[in-house]
N, C-alpha and C positions, 0 to 999 in steps of 0.2 A: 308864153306862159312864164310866169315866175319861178323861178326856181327854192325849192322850200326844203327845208329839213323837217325827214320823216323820220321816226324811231317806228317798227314792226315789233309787235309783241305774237310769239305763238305759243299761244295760252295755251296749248296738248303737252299733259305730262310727258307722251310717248315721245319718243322720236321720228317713229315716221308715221305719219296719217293726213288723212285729207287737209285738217285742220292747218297741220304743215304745210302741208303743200298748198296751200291757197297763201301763205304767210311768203313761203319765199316767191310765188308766182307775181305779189303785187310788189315786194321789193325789188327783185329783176326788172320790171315791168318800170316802176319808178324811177330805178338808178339808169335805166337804156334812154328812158326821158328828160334825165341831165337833173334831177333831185340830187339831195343829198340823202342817205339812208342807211340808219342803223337798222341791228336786226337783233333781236334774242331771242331763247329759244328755250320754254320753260322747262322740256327736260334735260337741256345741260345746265339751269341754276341748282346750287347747292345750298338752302339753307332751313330751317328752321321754323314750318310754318305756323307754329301754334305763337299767339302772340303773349300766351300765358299768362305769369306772375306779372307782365308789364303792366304800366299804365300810361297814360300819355303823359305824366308827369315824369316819370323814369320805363322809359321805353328800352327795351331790350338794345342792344347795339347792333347796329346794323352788317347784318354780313358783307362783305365784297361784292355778292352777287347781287342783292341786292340797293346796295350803296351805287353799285352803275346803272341799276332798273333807276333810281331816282335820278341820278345826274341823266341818263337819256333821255327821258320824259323832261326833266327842265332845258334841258339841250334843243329839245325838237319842237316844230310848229304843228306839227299833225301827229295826231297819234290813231296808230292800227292795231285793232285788238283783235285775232283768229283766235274763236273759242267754240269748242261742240258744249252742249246743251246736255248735260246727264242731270236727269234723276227731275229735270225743271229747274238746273242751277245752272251756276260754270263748276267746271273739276276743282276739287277739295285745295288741290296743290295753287292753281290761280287766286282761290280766296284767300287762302295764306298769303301770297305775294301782297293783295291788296290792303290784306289786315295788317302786314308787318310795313312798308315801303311808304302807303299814304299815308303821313303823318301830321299832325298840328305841326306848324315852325314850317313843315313844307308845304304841301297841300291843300291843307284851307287851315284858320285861324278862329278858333275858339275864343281868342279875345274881342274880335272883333264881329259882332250879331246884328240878322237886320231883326225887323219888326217882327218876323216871326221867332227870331229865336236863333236862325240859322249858323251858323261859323260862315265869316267872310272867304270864297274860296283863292285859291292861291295859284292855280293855276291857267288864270284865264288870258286870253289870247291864242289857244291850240283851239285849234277842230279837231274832229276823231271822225274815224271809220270801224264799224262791226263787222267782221265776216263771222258770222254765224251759223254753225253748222247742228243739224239734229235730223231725226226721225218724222219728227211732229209737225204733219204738213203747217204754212203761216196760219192759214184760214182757222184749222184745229185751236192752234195756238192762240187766239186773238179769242176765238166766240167760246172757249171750255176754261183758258186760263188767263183771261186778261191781258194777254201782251205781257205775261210777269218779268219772265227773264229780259227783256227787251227794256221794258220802263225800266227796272234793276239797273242794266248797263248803263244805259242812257241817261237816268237823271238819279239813279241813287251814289251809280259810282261815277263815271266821266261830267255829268254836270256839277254833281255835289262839290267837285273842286276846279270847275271852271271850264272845262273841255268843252267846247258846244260852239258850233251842234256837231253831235256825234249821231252819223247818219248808219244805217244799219244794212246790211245784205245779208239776206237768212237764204240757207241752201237747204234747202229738206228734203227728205229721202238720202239721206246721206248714208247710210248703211249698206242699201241695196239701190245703188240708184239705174234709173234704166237706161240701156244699152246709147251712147256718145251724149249722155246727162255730164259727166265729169267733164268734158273735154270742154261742152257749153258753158259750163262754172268757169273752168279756171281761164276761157277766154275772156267772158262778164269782168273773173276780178282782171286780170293787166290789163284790160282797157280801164277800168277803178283804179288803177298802179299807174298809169301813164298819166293820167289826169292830176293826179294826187290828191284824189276826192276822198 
């Protein structure tokens, strides 16, 4: 197997939660299989999530924390997003990351549109991975809300600037899940970590 460079995002404000812990399980999991692998971890960035008074003509300056969320994403071949599901979204503090970090100039290109209109995106050549975690059995999710937050990940943000395919694993029941349900998860992802799928 080739060996690739991964950056691990864990999109949980908290510190410790499942969400985590599936984030460091596929990065373990990766690096014991001879990857190369970054790892961050949304609640130790420190910045600024409202993208405010900016515009992408004079965009806010980028803080440190998130100046290395950009340079690690250009860094890496595969990108892994661990994020729970509130409310039918990702947490408030991940859209911020995404509002303030994917930028024109980085990202994808506004100068450059195909026939629909699109910005040319900027970061293709990565694959991605979703570990998805919520409540909301898939089934629920797919036949009451369209697959929303999944299309969302997948082709409004990871396609929209080149990631693709960014393939998904949704864990549901994650709140109360039934009794040796976790242990089953977090063997599914290191074998998804070993792989570097």
């Amino acid at each position: 197997m080739a060996r690739k460079r991964i950056f691990v995002l864990d999109g949980h404000p908290a510190e410790t939660s499942l969400t985590g812990t599936f984030a460091r399980d596929y990065a373990d999991a990766a690096t014991a299989a001879g990857h190369e692998v970054r790892v961050a971890h949304l609640s130790a960035l420190d910045f600024d999530t409202d993208f405010g008074a900016g515009s992408y003509a004079s965009p806010k300056p980028l803080e440190p924390a998130l100046a290395a969320i950009a340079a690690d994403i250009a860094w890496c071949e595969h990108v892994v997003l661990a994020t729970p599901m509130w409310w039918g979204g990702i947490p408030a503090k991940l859209k911020g990351l995404f509002d303030r970090a994917l930028l024109p100039g980085h990202a994808f290109d506004t100068r450059r549109t195909n026939a629909l209109g699109m910005p040319a995106p900027l970061l293709g050549g990565r694959t991605g991975r979703i570990l998805l975690t919520s409540d909301t059995p898939g089934w629920f999710l797919r036949l009451a809300y369209g697959n929303a937050i999944v299309r969302q990940l997948r082709h409004q943000v990871f396609g929209f600037v080149g990631i693709r395919p960014a393939r998904v694993s949704h864990f549901s029941g994650a709140s109360h899940p039934r009794t040796g349900m976790v242990d089953r998860w977090r063997g599914q992802v290191r074998r998804i970590g070993r792989a570097a799928a």
